[in-house]
C-alpha positions, 0 to 999 in steps of 0.5 A, spaced: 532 074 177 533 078 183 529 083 180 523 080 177 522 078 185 523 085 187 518 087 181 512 082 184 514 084 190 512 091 189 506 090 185 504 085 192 504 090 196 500 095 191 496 090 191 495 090 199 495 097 199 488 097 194 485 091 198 487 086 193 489 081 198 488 075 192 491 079 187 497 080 192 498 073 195 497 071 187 504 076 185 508 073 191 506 065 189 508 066 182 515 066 185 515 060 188 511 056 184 515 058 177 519 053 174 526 058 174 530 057 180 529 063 185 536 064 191 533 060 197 533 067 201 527 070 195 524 064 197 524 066 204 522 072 203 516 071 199 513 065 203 514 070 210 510 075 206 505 070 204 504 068 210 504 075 213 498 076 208 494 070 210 495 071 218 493 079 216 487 078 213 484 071 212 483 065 216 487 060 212 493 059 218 494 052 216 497 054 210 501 060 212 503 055 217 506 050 211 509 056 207 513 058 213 515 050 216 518 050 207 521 057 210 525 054 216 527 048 212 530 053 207 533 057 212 537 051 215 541 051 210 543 059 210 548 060 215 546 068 217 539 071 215 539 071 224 532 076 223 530 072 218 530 066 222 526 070 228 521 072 223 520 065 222 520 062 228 515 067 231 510 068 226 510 059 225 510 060 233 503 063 232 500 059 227 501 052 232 498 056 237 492 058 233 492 050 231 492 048 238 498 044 237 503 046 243 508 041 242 511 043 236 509 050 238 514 049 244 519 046 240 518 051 235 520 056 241 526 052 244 530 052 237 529 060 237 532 061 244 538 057 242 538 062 237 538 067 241 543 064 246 548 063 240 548 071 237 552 076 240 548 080 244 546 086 241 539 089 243 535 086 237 537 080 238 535 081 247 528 083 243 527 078 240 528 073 246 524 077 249 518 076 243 520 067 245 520 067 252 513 072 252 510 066 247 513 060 250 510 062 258 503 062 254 505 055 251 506 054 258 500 057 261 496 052 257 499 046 259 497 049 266 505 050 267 505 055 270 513 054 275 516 054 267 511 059 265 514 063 270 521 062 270 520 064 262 517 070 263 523 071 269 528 070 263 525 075 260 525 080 265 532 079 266 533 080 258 529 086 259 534 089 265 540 087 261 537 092 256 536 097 259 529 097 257 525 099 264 518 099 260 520 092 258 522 089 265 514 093 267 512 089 262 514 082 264 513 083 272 506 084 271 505 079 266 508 074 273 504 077 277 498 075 272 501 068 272 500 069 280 494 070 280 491 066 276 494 060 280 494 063 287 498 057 291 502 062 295 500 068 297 507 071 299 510 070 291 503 074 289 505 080 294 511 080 292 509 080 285 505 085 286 510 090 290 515 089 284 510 092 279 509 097 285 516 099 284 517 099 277 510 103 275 513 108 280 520 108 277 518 110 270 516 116 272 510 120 270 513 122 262 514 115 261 507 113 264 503 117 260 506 114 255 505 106 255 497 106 256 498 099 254 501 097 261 497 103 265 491 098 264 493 091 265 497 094 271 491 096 274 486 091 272 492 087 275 491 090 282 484 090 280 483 083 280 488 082 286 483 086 290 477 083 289 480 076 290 482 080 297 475 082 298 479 089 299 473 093 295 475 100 299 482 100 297 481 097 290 476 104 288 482 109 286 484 104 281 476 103 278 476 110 278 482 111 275 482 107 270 475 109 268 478 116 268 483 114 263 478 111 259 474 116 257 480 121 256 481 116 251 475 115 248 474 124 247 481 124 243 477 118 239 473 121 237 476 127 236 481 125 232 475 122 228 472 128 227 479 131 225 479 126 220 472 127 217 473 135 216 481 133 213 477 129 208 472 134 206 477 139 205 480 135 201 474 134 197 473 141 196 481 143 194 480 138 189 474 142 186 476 145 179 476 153 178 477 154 186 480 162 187 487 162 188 484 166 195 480 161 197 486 155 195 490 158 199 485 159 206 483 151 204 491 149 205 492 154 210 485 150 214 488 143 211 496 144 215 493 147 221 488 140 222 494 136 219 498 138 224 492 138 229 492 130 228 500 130 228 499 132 235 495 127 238 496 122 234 498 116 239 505 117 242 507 111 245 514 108 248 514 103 243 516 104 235 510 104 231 510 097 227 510 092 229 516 087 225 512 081 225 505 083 230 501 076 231 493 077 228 491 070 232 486 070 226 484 076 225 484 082 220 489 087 223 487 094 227 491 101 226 495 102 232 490 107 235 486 101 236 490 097 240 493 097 248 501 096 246 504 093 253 511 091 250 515 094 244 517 090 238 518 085 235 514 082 241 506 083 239 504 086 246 498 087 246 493 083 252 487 084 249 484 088 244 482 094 247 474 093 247 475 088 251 480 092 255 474 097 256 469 092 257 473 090 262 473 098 265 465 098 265 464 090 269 470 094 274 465 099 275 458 094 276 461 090 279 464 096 285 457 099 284 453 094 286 453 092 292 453 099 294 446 100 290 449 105 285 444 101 280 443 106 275 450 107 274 450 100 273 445 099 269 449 104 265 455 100 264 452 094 263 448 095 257 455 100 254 459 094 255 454 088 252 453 093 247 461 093 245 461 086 247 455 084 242 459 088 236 465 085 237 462 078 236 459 080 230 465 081 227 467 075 229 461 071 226 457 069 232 450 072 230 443 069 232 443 061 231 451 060 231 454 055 235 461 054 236 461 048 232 461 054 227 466 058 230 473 057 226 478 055 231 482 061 230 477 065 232 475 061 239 479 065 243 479 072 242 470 069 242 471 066 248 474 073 251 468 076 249 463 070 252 466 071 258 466 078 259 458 078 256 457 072 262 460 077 267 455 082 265 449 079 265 452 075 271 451 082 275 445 084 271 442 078 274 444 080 281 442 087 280 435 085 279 434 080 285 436 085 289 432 091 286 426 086 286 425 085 280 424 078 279 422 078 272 427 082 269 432 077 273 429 072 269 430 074 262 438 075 264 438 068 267 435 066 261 440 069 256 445 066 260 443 060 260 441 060 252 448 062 252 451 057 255 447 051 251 450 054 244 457 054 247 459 049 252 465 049 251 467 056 251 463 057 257 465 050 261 466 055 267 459 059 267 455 053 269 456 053 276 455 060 276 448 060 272 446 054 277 448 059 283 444 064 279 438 059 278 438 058 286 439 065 288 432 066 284 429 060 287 430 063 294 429 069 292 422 067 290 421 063 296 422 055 293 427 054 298 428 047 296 429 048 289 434 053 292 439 048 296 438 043 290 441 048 285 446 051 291 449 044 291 449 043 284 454 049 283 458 047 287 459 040 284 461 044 279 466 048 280 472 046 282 473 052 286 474 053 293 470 059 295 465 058 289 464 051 293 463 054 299 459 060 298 455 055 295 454 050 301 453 057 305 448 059 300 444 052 301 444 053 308 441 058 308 436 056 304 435 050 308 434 054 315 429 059 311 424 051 309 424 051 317 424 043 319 429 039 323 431 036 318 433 042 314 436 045 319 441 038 320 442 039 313 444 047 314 449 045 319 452 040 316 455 044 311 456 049 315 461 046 320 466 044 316 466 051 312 466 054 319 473 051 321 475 053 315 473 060 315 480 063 315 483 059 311 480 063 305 484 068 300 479 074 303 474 075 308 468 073 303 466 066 306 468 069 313 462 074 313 457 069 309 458 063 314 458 068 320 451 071 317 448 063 316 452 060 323 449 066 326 442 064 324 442 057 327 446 059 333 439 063 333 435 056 332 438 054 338 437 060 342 443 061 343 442 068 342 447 072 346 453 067 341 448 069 335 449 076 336 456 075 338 457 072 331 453 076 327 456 083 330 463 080 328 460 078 321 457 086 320 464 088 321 468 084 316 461 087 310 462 094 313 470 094 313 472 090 307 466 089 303 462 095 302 455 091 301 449 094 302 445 089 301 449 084 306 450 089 312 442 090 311 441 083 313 446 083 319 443 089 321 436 086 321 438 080 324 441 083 330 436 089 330 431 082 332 436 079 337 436 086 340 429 086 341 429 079 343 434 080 348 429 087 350 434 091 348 428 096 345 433 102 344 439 098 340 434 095 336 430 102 335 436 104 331 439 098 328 433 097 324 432 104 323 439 103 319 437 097 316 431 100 313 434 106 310 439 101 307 433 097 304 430 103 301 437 105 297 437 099 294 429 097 293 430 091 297 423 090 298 424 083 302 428 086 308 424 092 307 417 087 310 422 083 314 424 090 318 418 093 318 415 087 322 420 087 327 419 095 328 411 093 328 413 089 334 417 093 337 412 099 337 407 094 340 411 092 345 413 099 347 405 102 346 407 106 340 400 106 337 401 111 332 408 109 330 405 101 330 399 104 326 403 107 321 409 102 321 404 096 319 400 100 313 408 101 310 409 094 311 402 092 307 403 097 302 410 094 301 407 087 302 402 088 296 408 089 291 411 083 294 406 079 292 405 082 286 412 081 284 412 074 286 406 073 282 409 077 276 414 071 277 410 065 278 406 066 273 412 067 267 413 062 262 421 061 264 419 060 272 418 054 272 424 051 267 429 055 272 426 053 279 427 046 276 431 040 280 435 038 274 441 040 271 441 044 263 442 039 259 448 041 254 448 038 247 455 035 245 456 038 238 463 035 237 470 036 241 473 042 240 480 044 243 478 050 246 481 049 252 487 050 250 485 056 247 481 059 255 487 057 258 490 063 255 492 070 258 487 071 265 479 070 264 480 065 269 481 070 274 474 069 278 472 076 278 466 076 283 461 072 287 455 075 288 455 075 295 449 078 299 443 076 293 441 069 296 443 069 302 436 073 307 432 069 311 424 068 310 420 073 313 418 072 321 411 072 323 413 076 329 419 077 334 415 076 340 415 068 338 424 068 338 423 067 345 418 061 344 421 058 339 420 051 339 427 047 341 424 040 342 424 037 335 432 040 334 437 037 338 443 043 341 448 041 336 455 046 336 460 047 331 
């Protein structure tokens, strides 16, 4: 009987290896359906197989799950088969996670650890510990336990240590790290984290690292994303840039290899040519070994074996090993996300760098290469034109919400771009995608509400409806739960207020300032500081307190210069103080505060602090009787005015204004309940990767500087922070 198994199975992987992947599962389950009593190990082997096969290539995880849940009862029974087990155990762990059914996952793994404990301890068997403690902490990470997460991942990295596997140890250490980040609730434990990658990266040594470009890319991600939530745009850079060199060295070998691919498939075509020349036979061999041996040599080398034991396919069909970003050996299935994702990732690194420094055509670049591959991945997925997540099959949400995600970041910045550029129209239609987005997957997509309604404020103070701008402000921060979302939105909201001008309005913008301003130091970076020093700055303004205004706005351009790099943000500072120096008559610092200010707003097609700038400068030439300057400076001002009004009048006057500056919240239609927070609790797209911070918040334009010195204090009481 041994050999009539041995013989199916041969015909099954036949069969696999022609695309036959009905025939294949047909061979292997005549073995287990037959009436003849096969050994309990055949039966085993077979139902691994079967759902190997179903997990590769189809969607049908439950009945993989059940074929293996038979196997685990079997395996009770056999006292050794310790590989067999593991293999069970982890590819049945698979199949509850693509289920959702995290209880009995965790248990799955808890068993499968006291295996482990219970082996001698030989390097397979700390491997494949390591595979159980990896996909316990992300068990863990889904109940949002991230302590026992942690001290998963930390039993790995002893097992690691204890091997001898350094590349092991990276890749647990960051996987902490990854952890710490998304919880953030000490910074010491994520700084600690993030030296001890420091040092291991370090340790491996350069033959080592180019080897495990894999770990080279969630590494620095990591730091990334560590940076972005500091505010330390400088020093996060040479890692943008790193990796953006990486990926495009990557991308040459590619499509080299695929070129290589294609001439190596011509030769063949022409050596299999009836009546070929013994002479030309052999040039065509000899050109056939040296391409051959061309691709021997930049095939990926990695670390890591080759095959996986038991790689996990989370519903989807297998890629080759180029494909993938391999983080860990096996029969750990180490990879972080698939590899377009990662370098989608790479090129929202790059906007969301290049952006506040205007580098807009760059950014533009970027993100129509990264919605482009973001939009071919969903298509594989199923997500074409109408489909909603009721459609998506379970196993899928994830790796859809991964790429959702990632789209929403995209037209995030876009959207942001396009304000600051001042073409409202073209923000318009990318917050109408958002948006459209959002209501066909609502759940996948929870998180982005607050930041479309964010977005929905920032056009609204953009386009000068300033009372529908605060109203979308505060929603957003209802929102979210975040405390820097909520309290760049509360800034934002108060200084849509100060634009509208009244007593009240101005009440309303200090009272949501106060309580953020006490808090200011209390934020992981310097974002919310530099946002309530611009509006504060503002108010103290309102209330002729000019020399503390200017105090405060000083301290606010340093914290934009020296940490953020926006331009946009230190424009403004820039011109505030430029106004307050000519209100306090010192014409010379103001002279060259706003002349700065105004070739910022040149770089950055910022029309609005354009205006506002030239107006001040109008002043200022007047009042120091420069007639020719005045003259010339006030017909810039009207020409850049005239395309003001015509922009606005672009926006008003299109169909999706009004629906976007309406004070109401997107009404969301409820398909069904879907399980899919469990499945974006999943790995690091909780990581807040940015808050557009300049966009949104400019003031209104003056009438004329000369009125700061008469502004009328009577209706407004003296109230301080």
């Amino acid at each position: 009987m041994e050999a009539v198994a041995e013989g199916l199975w041969g015909l099954a992987d036949n069969e696999e290896k022609q695309g036959s992947i009905g025939t294949a599962l047909k061979c292997l389950e005549a073995i287990c359906q037959t009436q003849v009593s096969f050994l309990p190990i055949i039966e085993v082997k077979t139902r691994l197989r079967i759902a190997t096969l179903l997990l590769k290539h189809t969607h049908n995880v439950n009945e993989a799950k059940s074929h293996l849940e038979r196997s685990q009862l079997l395996l009770k029974s056999i006292p050794s088969c310790f590989e067999l087990k593991c293999r069970t155990f982890s590819l049945l762990s698979q199949c509850y996670h693509l289920v959702g059914a995290i209880a009995p996952q965790k248990q799955t793994l808890l068993k499968a650890i006291d295996l482990t404990n219970s082996t001698f301890p030989e390097v397979s068997v700390g491997l494949w510990s390591c595979n159980f403690n990896s996909q316990l902490a992300t068990a863990l990470i889904i109940e949002g336990d991230y302590h026992s997460a942690v001290a998963a991942l930390e039993t790995g990295f002893s097992c690691g240590t204890h091997i001898n596997y350094p590349e092991l140890q990276m890749f647990f250490a960051t996987s902490v790290l990854h952890v710490h980040l998304m919880q953030w609730h000490d910074n010491s434990l994520v700084q600690s984290a993030l030296h001890r990658c420091d040092h291991l990266w370090d340790s491996l040594g350069p033959e080592k690292r180019e080897k495990c470009l894999g770990l080279m890319f969630y590494n620095e991600l990591l730091h990334i994303f560590y940076q972005l939530r500091t505010c330390d745009f400088k020093n996060a850079t040479q890692h943008v840039d790193k990796l953006d060199a990486a990926m495009k060295a990557d991308l040459q070998k590619t499509r080299e290899i695929q070129r290589l691919n294609n001439e190596l498939s011509a030769l063949n075509q022409s050596l299999s040519r009836p009546g070929l020349s013994s002479r030309d036979r052999s040039l065509l061999s000899m050109k056939h070994s040296q391409i051959q041996q061309q691709l021997t040599n930049m095939t990926i080398s990695t670390s890591f074996a080759e095959q996986s034991l038991e790689p996990a396919y989370f519903g989807n069909a297998s890629r080759a090993s180029q494909d993938k970003l391999i983080l860990a050996p096996p029969p750990i299935d180490g990879e972080w996300l698939p590899k377009s994702a990662v370098y989608a990732l790479v090129d929202l690194m790059l906007v969301i760098f290049g952006r506040p420094r205007g580098v807009f055509k760059e950014c533009a670049k970027r993100i129509q290469s990264g919605m482009q591959t973001i939009q071919a991945e969903l298509v594989k997925l199923g997500i074409r034109d109408g489909v909603r997540e009721v459609d998506l099959r379970h196993s899928a949400i994830w790796m859809a919400g991964v790429y959702l995600m990632l789209l929403m970041q995209f037209l995030e910045n876009k959207v942001a771009v396009e304000l600051t550029r001042t073409e409202f129209v073209e923000a318009q239609e990318a917050l109408v995608q958002m948006k459209d987005w959002f209501l066909r997957f609502p759940t996948i997509l929870q998180a982005c509400e607050s930041i479309i309604e964010m977005l929905r404020g920032q056009y609204a103070h953009c386009v000068g409806c300033y009372n529908e701008a605060a109203f979308h402000y505060i929603e957003a921060a209802k929102l979210t739960e975040s405390k820097s979302m909520q309290a760049m939105c509360q800034i934002y909201a108060a200084v849509s207020y100060f634009c509208i001008g009244d007593a009240e309005s101005s009440s309303q913008a200090l009272d949501l300032i106060r309580p953020i301003y006490r808090m200011k130091d209390s934020f992981v970076g310097v974002r919310e500081q530099a946002g309530v020093l611009f509006a504060y700055g503002l108010l103290l303004m309102r209330q002729d307190e000019y020399e503390e205004a200017r105090a405060r706005l000083a301290k606010g351009l340093q914290i934009a210069h020296n940490s953020m790099g926006n331009l946009q943000l230190i424009a403004q500072f820039l011109t505030i103080l430029g106004h307050l120096a000519l209100a306090l008559h010192d014409t010379v610092q103001a002279r060259e505060i706003l002349r700065s200010s105004l070739t910022l707003a040149k770089k950055l097609s910022d029309i609005p602090t354009q205006i506002w700038v030239l107006s001040v400068l109008t002043d200022l030439y007047k009042g120091l009787g420069e007639v020719g300057n005045e003259m010339e400076n006030e017909e810039f001002r009207k020409k850049k005015s005239d395309e003001l009004q015509k922009k606005l009048s672009d926006a008003h006057s299109s169909i999706h204004h009004i629906e976007l500056i309406d004070m109401a919240r997107l009404e969301v239609k409820q398909f069904h309940e879907f399980d899919v927070k469990r499945a974006m609790a999943n790995e690091s797209m909780k990581v807040d990767l940015d808050i557009p911070e300049s966009v949104g918040i400019s003031t209104p334009l003056p009438t004329s500087s000369s009125r700061l010195l008469d502004l009328d204090t009577r209706r407004r009481g003296k109230r301080r922070i």
